[in-house]
N, C-alpha and C positions, 0 to 999 in steps of 0.2 A: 582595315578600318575605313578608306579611303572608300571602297566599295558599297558597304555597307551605306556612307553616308550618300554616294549619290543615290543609290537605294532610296531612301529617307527623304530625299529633297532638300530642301534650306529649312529652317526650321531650329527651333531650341530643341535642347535634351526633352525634355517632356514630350514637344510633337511628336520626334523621331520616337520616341516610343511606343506613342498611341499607334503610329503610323504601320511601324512592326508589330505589336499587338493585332492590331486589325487582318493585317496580313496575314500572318501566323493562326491566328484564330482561324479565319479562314477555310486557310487549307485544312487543319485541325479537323474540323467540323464538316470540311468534305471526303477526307481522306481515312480518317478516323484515325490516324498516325497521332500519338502527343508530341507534345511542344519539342519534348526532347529530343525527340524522334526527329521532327525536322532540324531544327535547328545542326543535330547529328551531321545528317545528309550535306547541307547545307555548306557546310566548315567542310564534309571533304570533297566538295566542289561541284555537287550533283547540282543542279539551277533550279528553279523551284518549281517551273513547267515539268523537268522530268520526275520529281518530289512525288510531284499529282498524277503524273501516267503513269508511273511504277505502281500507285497504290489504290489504279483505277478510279481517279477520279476523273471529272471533266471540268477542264483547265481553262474552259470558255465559262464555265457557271464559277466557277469561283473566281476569274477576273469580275463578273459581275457583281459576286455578293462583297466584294472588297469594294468594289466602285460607291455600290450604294451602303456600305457600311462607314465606309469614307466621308460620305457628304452627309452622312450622321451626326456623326461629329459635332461637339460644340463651336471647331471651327471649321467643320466641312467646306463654309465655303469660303473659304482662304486655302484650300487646299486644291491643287492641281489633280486629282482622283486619275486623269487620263496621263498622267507624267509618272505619274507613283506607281498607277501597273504597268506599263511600260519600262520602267526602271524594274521592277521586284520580275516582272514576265518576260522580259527581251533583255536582258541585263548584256548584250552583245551591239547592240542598236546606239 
């Protein structure tokens, strides 16, 4: 859980959702994996860069469409967009 939440940033229950939705959606949408499918991965410890190379995607366009799907957002911009994928992309950092 502890993971997850730096994941997520500071933020209430709600953001952290959006924030993982946005994410997930994502890769989703570039991967063509469902939701289930990653989150699958995910839980047995795959990292979500390798999520997107297993499933040929490109891991630089989808930090992108998180970025700017992020600052979409009702509160995009109270959101750190370059901390958030860094956190969900570099989870080692």
């Amino acid at each position: 859980m502890r993971l997850l939440e730096q994941k997520l940033g500071q933020g209430g229950p709600a953001n952290n959702r959006q924030v993982a939705n946005v994410v997930l959606t994502a890769v989703s949408e570039s991967t063509g994996l469902l939701l289930e499918e990653i989150q699958a991965e995910l839980a047995e410890g795959v990292t979500l860069t390798g999520v997107i190379a297993d499933a040929g995607g490109d891991v630089a366009a989808v930090e992108t469409a998180v970025r700017e799907a992020l600052a979409d957002l009702p509160n995009g911009d109270q959101l750190d967009g370059e901390q958030i994928v860094s956190n969900w992309f570099d989870p080692s950092e």
